[in-house]
C-alpha positions, 0 to 999 in steps of 0.5 A, spaced: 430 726 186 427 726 179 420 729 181 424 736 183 428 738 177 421 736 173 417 742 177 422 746 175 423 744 168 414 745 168 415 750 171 419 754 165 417 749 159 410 748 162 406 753 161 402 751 165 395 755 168 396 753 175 403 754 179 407 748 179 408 748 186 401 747 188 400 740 184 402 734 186 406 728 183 399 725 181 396 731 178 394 730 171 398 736 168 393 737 162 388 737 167 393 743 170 393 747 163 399 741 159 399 743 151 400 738 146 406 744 144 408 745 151 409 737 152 414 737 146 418 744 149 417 739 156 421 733 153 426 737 150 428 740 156 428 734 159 431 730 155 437 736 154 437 736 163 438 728 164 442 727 158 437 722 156 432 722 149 425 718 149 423 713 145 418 713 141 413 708 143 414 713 150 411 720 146 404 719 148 399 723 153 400 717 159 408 718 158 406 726 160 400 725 165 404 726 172 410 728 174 410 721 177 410 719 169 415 723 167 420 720 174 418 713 171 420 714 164 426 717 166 428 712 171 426 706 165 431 711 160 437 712 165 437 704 167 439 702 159 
């Protein structure tokens, strides 16, 4: 299941100002403390863990937003 890999990849990349396990998968990550610098160490990460690279029309807030949005990208990036 994506949604666990990415808490911990928020968890060390995040640097988010709430701990990771109190959100859920519907948590606005910016809301939770989610930078503009941060987001692009969050995506390096993900893309090195799940062998995967975002497409460009996906490297935006609402693709950052949850977790929910990062399991739906990276489900849309394995299915290719």
């Amino acid at each position: 299941m994506y949604s666990d890999k990415i808490k911990e990849i928020l968890a060390q990349h995040g640097k988010l100002s709430l701990d990771v396990n109190t959100l859920t998968d519907t948590s606005n990550l910016y809301d939770a403390g989610l930078t503009s610098l941060a987001t692009v160490n969050v995506m390096l990460a993900i893309e090195d863990t799940f062998d995967v690279e975002f497409a460009d029309s996906m490297l935006n807030r609402k693709t950052f937003q949850s977790i929910d949005a990062l399991v739906e990208a990276l489900e849309e990036l394995t299915a290719s």
